[in-house]
N, C-alpha and C positions, 0 to 999 in steps of 0.2 A: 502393486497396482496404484495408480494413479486416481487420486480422491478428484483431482481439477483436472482439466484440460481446456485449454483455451488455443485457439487455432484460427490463425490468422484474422482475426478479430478487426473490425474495422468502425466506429462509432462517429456520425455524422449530421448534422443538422444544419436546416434547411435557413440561412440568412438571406431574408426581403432589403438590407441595407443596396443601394447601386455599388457594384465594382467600379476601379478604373475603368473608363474606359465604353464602359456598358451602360444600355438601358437605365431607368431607372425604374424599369418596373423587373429588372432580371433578377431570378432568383438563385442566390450562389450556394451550394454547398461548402461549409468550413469541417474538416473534418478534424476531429481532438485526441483520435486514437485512428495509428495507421499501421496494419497487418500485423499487430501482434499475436504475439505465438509463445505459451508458457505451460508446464509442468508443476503441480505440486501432489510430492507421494503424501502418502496414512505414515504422518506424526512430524512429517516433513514443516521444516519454518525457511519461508521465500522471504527475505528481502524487496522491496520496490521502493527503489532510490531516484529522489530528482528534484529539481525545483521546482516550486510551485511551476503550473501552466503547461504539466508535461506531458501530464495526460493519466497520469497514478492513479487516482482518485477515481476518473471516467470509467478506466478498464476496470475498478474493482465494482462499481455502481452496477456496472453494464453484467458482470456477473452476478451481482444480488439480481437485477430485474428492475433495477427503480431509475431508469432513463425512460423509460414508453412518455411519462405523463408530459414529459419536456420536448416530446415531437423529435427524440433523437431515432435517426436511423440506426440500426444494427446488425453486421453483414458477420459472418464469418462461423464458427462455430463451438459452444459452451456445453461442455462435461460434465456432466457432475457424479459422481460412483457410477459412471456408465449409462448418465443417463442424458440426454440433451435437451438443455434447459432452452434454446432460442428460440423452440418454435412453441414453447408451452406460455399458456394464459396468465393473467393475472390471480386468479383463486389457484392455481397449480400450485405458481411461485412462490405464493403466500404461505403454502402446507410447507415447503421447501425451506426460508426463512426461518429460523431461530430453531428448527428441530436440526434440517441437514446444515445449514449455512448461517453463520451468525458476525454481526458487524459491534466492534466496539469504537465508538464515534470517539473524536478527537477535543469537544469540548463537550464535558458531561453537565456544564450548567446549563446547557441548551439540549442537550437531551432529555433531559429528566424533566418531568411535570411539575412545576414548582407547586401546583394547587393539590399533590397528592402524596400522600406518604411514602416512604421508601417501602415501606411492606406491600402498600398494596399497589403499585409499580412493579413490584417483582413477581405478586402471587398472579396479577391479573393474567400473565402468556398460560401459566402451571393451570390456573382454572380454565380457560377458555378454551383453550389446545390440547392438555394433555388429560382434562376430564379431574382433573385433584380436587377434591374440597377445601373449603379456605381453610380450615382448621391443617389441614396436613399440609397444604400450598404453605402456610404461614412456619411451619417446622419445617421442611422444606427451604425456604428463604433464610429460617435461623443458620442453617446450615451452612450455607454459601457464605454467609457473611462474611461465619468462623472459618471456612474456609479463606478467601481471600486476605484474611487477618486482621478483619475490624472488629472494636474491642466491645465488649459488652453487646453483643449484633442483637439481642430480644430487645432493648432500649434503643436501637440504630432503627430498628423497625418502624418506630412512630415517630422516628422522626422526619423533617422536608429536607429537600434538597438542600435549601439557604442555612440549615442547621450544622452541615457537616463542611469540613476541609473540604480544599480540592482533591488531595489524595484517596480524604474518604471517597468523594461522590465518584471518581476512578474507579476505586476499587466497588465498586456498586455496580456498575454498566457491566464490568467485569464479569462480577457476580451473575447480572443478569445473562449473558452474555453465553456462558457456560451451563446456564440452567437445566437447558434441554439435551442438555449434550453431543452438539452440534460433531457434524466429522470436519468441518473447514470453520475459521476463525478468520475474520476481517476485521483485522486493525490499524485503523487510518489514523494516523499521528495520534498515538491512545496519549502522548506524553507533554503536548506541543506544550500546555497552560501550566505543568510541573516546574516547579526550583531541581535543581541536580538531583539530588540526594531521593527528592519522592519520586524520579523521574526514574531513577535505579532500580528502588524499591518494585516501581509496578513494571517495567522492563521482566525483572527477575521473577515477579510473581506471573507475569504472562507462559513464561519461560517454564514456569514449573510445573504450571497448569497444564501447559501443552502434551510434557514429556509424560504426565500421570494421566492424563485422560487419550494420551495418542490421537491429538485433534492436531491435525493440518494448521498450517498457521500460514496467514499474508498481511507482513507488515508492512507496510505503507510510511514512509518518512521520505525527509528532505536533507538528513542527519547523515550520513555514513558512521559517524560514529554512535547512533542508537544499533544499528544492525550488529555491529563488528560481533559482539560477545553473544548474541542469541540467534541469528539467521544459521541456516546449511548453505545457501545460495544465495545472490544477490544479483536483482536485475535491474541495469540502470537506465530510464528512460529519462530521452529527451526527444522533444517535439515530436509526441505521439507515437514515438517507437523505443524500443528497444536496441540499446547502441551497442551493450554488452553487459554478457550474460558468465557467471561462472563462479564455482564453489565458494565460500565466504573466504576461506585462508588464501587461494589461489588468486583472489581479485585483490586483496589486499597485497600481497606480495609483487605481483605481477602486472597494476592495472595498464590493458591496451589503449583503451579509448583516451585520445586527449581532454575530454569531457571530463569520464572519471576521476584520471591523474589531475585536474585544476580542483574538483569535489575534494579530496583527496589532500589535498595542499591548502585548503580552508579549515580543514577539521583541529582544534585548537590540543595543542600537544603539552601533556606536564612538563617533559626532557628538556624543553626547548621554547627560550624566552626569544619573543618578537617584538617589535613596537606596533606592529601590524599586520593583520591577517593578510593572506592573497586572494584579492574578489579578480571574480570574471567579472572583464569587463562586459556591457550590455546588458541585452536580455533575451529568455526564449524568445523564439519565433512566434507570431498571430496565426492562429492556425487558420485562420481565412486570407493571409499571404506567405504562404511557407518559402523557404529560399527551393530553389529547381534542384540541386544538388543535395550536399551532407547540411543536415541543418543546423549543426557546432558550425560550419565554415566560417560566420563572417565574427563569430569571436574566439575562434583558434588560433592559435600564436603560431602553431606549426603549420596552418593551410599551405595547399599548393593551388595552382592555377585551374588543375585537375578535379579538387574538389568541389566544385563549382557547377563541376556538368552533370551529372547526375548521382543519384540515392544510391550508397552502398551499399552493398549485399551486406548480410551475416555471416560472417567466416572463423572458423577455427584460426585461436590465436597461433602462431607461429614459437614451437618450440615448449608448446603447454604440455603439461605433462597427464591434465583434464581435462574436460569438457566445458572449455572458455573460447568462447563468442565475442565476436567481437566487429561493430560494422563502422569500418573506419578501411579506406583502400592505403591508408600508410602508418599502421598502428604501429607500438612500441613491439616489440617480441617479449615471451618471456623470460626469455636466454639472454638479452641483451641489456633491458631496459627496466632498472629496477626502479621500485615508486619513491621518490621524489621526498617524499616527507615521511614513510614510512606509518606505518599503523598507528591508528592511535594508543594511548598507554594507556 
């Protein structure tokens, strides 16, 4: 059974700027996510690969609930253990939040209260929510700490945000994070602010949280090689969709999308010394002027004249031997076309 569902999903807000062209009193819609469609099972870990501006981030907000206050539209339809979150309130969403669905934010010195201790940051959801006294909410907290592997966690308690590492304060939001024992896990670049090494560390520790508590996981990166060693699946979006979608081994070995394959061919490898990485050239598309056709077109090296005219479908890749998606009308096969640079090591 399916802990998310999200089905064709569409997230839009309303820009007073004048178009080309137009009025200048016209009002445009830019749309930031366009008809996405995703699965995640109970203990399942999704991938969401891309670069900044792609829409990652949107699609995962848009399933927390926390787009209304920004005047974003939202069309399509959100799951949650069977239950459908889009037409429900703000006090609904809020019961929903940190018990069913919980978010681990990507810079934890802007998440955390610098004016409040780490204790009482953690115990305040445990008293407020779940009815704990601060006396048990505070043993409680101890526990997480020691869980996530921070050292002497009853003296981590009184301490501030500015007191601890980055790794610590990481492993804090974590902490938090996990408290209520959410069924789905939203982790938006948990690692961006990490050196390698603590970037491993809290990678692995997400990883192991997940598979011991059987919590859902959506990791969120612009990395393909954060996913490689902890996703089941991986779905790569660019300008607001989904370009391709399929098992973490199967996308690494076989990627279709010419997107992916250039992703792919950035990821820096030990085997193999370069004087220079491979950038794509350009950048995403403005989602208040997308191109009329595939939105990779005008920085794909392999475009045809064809890709140009219109938005390609999502098709099974040709020769997969899984369930690999793929929306490109002249992708690589997986029979044919093997990736380029190879996994990362």
């Amino acid at each position: 059974m399916s802990v998310l569902e999200v089905e064709h999903l569409r997230v839009a807000y309303p820009d007073r700027g004048p178009a080309r062209g137009a009025p200048a009193q016209t009002v445009q819609t830019v749309q930031t996510v366009r008809d996405v469609s995703f699965r995640v099972a109970e203990g399942e870990a999704l991938g969401v690969v891309g670069e900044s501006g792609c829409g990652k981030s949107q699609t995962m907000l848009a399933v927390l609930g926390l787009l209304g206050h920004e005047g974003a539209e939202i069309s399509g339809r959100i799951t949650f253990d069977g239950r459908d979150l889009t037409g429900l309130g703000a006090r609904a969403l809020r019961r929903i939040r940190g018990s069913g669905i919980a978010l681990i934010s990507q810079d934890a010195l802007s998440a955390l209260n610098p004016a409040m201790t780490i204790g009482a940051q953690m115990a305040e959801p445990l008293v407020r929510y779940d009815g704990h006294r601060r006396r048990a909410a505070r043993a409680r907290c101890e526990e997480l700490l020691d869980l996530v592997g921070i050292p002497a966690p009853r003296d981590r308690l009184r301490a501030y945000p500015h007191e601890l590492s980055g790794g610590m304060r990481q492993r804090v939001l974590i902490a938090m994070a996990v408290s209520r024992e959410p069924r789905l896990l939203i982790a938006d670049e948990p690692t961006t602010a990490l050196d390698v090494t603590i970037q491993s560390q809290v990678l692995a520790l997400i990883d192991r949280l997940r598979r011991e508590l059987r919590t859902a996981l959506v990791l969120i990166t612009h990395d393909l090689g954060v996913v490689a060693g902890v996703t089941d699946r991986i779905a790569v979006m660019y300008g607001g969709r989904i370009v391709e979608t399929a098992p973490t081994t199967a996308l690494f070995d076989a990627p279709g999308h010419p997107y992916t394959r250039a992703l792919m061919a950035a990821v820096p490898r030990m085997d193999r010394q370069v004087d220079r990485l491979p950038a794509i050239p350009g950048f995403p598309p403005h989602p208040a002027a997308p191109p009329p056709g595939c939105a990779f077109e005008p920085r794909c090296a392999t475009a045809r004249p064809a890709c140009g005219d219109a938005v390609p479908e999502l098709l099974h890749l040709t020769g997969a031997r899984t369930a690999h998606l793929v929306r490109c009308p002249y992708p690589a096969s997986a029979a044919d076309a093997p990736h380029p640079a190879g996994a990362p090591a």
